[in-house]
N, C-alpha and C positions, 0 to 999 in steps of 0.2 A: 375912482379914476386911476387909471393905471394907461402915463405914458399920454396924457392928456387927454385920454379919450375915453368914454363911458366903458365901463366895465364888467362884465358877469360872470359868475365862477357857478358852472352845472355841474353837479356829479351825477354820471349815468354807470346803470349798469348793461351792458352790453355783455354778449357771447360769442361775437361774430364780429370783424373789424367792418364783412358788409352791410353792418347794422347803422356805423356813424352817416352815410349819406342822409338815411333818414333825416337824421338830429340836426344834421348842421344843414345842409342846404337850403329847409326855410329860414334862416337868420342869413344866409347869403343871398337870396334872393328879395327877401320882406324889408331887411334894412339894411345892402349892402355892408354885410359886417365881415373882420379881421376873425378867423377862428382858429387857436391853435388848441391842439389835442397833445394828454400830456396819458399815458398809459400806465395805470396803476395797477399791482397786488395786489390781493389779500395772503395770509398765509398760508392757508391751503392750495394758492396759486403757488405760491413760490416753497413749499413742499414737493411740490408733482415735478417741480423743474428740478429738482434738490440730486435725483443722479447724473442730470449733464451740468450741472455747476459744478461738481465735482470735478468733471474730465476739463472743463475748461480752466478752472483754476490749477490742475494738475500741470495742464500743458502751457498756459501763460500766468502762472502763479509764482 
């Protein structure tokens, strides 16, 4: 329970942000449910980002 209401924690892997309607839409439609989406890394994601973190830490660093 989280926040006094039933609760479920999914981990999906997606490729595509137009991939989540799939996932979440039946849980909005089948049990009117609360879905918030929460956007994870892995290393190799956040490698590939590794020369614009650079410039944005450069420039608000």
């Amino acid at each position: 329970m989280q926040e006094g209401a039933r609760t479920a924690f999914f981990v999906v892997n997606i490729t595509e942000s137009s991939e989540l309607p799939r996932i979440v839409e039946p849980l909005f439609l089948a049990f009117n449910a609360s879905v918030e989406c929460f956007p994870v890394m892995i290393p190799d994601d956040l490698a590939a980002a590794g020369p614009d973190l650079g410039a944005v830490a450069q420039k608000y660093g």
